[in-house]
C-alpha positions in Angstrom: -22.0 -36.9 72.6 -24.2 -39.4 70.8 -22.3 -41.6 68.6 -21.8 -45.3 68.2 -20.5 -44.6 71.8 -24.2 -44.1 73.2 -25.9 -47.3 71.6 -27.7 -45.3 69.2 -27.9 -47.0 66.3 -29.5 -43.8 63.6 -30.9 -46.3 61.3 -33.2 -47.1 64.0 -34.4 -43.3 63.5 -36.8 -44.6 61.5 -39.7 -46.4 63.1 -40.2 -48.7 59.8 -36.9 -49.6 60.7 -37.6 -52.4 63.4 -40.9 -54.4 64.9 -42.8 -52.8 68.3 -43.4 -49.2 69.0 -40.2 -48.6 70.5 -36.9 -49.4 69.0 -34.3 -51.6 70.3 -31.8 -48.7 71.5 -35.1 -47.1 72.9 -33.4 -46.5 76.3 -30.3 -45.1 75.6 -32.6 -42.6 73.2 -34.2 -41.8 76.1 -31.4 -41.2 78.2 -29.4 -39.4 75.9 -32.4 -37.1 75.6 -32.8 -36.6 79.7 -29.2 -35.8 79.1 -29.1 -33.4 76.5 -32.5 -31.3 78.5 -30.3 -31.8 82.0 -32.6 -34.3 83.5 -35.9 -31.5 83.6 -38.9 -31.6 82.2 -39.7 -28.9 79.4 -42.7 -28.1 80.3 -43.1 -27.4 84.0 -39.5 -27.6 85.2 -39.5 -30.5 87.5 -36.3 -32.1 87.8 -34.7 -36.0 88.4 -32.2 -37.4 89.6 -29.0 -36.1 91.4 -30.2 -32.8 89.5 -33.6 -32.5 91.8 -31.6 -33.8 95.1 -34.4 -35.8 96.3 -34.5 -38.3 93.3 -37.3 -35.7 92.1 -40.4 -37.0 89.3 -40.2 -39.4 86.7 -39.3 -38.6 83.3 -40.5 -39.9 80.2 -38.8 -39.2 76.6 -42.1 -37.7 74.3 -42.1 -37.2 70.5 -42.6 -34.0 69.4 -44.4 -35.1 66.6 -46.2 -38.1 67.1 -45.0 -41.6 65.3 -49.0 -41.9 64.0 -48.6 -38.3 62.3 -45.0 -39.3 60.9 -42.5 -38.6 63.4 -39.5 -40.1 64.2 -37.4 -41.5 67.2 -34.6 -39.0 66.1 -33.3 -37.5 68.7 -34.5 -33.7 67.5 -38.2 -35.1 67.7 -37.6 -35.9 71.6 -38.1 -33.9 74.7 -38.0 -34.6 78.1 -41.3 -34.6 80.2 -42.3 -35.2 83.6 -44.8 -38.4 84.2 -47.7 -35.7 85.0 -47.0 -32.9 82.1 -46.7 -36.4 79.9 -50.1 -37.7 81.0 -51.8 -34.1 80.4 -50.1 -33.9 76.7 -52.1 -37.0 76.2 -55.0 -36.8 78.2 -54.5 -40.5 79.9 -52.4 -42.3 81.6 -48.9 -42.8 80.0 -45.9 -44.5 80.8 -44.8 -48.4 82.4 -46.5 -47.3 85.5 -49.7 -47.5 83.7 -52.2 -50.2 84.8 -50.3 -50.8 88.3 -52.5 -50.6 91.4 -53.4 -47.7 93.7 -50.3 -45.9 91.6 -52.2 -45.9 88.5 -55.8 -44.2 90.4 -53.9 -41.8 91.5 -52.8 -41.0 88.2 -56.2 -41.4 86.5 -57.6 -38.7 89.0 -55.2 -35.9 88.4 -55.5 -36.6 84.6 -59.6 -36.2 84.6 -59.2 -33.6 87.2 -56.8 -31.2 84.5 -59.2 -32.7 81.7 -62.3 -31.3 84.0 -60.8 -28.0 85.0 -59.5 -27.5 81.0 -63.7 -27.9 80.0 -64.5 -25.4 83.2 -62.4 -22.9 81.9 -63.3 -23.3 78.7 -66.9 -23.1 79.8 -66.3 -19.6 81.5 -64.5 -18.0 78.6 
């Protein structure tokens, strides 16, 4: 299922292997990743594409393990995520849609408002 056929080139597993954050195959990682989890993001559920019927969220491919703590762009270190559950693993902003207009605020207040209502609750324990 992901062979030479896909455009994954393994050797670009490792990110040493290339210049930029994201290697040159990076979206037919991606792809074959929203493939392999059926187009839903593992957290919440959420679905894209045909799967959701209504062209659903946008997904974003995650590592597991992140690339600073030594992680790779294998395909067993990526899950599928929804643009919100993606922005709360990280606690800002993520994705291309980053930095782009009224889109972006939106984004920024959901973020701080999870971030806020993590510290109440932890307040209230």
């Amino acid at each position: 299922m992901f062979g030479r056929r896909s455009g994954i080139n393994g050797r670009f597993d490792d990110p040493r292997a290339h210049d930029g954050k994201y290697p040159p195959d990076w979206d037919a990682r991606r792809k074959a990743v929203y493939e392999r989890d059926y187009y839903t993001c593992q957290q919440c559920g959420r679905r894209s594409g045909s799967h959701a019927g209504d062209g659903g969220v946008v997904l974003h491919a995650h590592h597991r393990q992140s690339l600073r703590d030594g992680g790779w762009h294998h395909l067993g270190n990526l899950v599928t995520v929804c643009q919100y559950c993606h922005d709360g693993i990280h606690g800002h902003p993520t994705g291309s849609g980053y930095g782009v207009g009224g889109f972006n605020g939106l984004r920024v207040l959901r973020t701080a408002g999870r971030a806020f209502l993590r510290g109440l609750r932890w307040v209230l324990r």
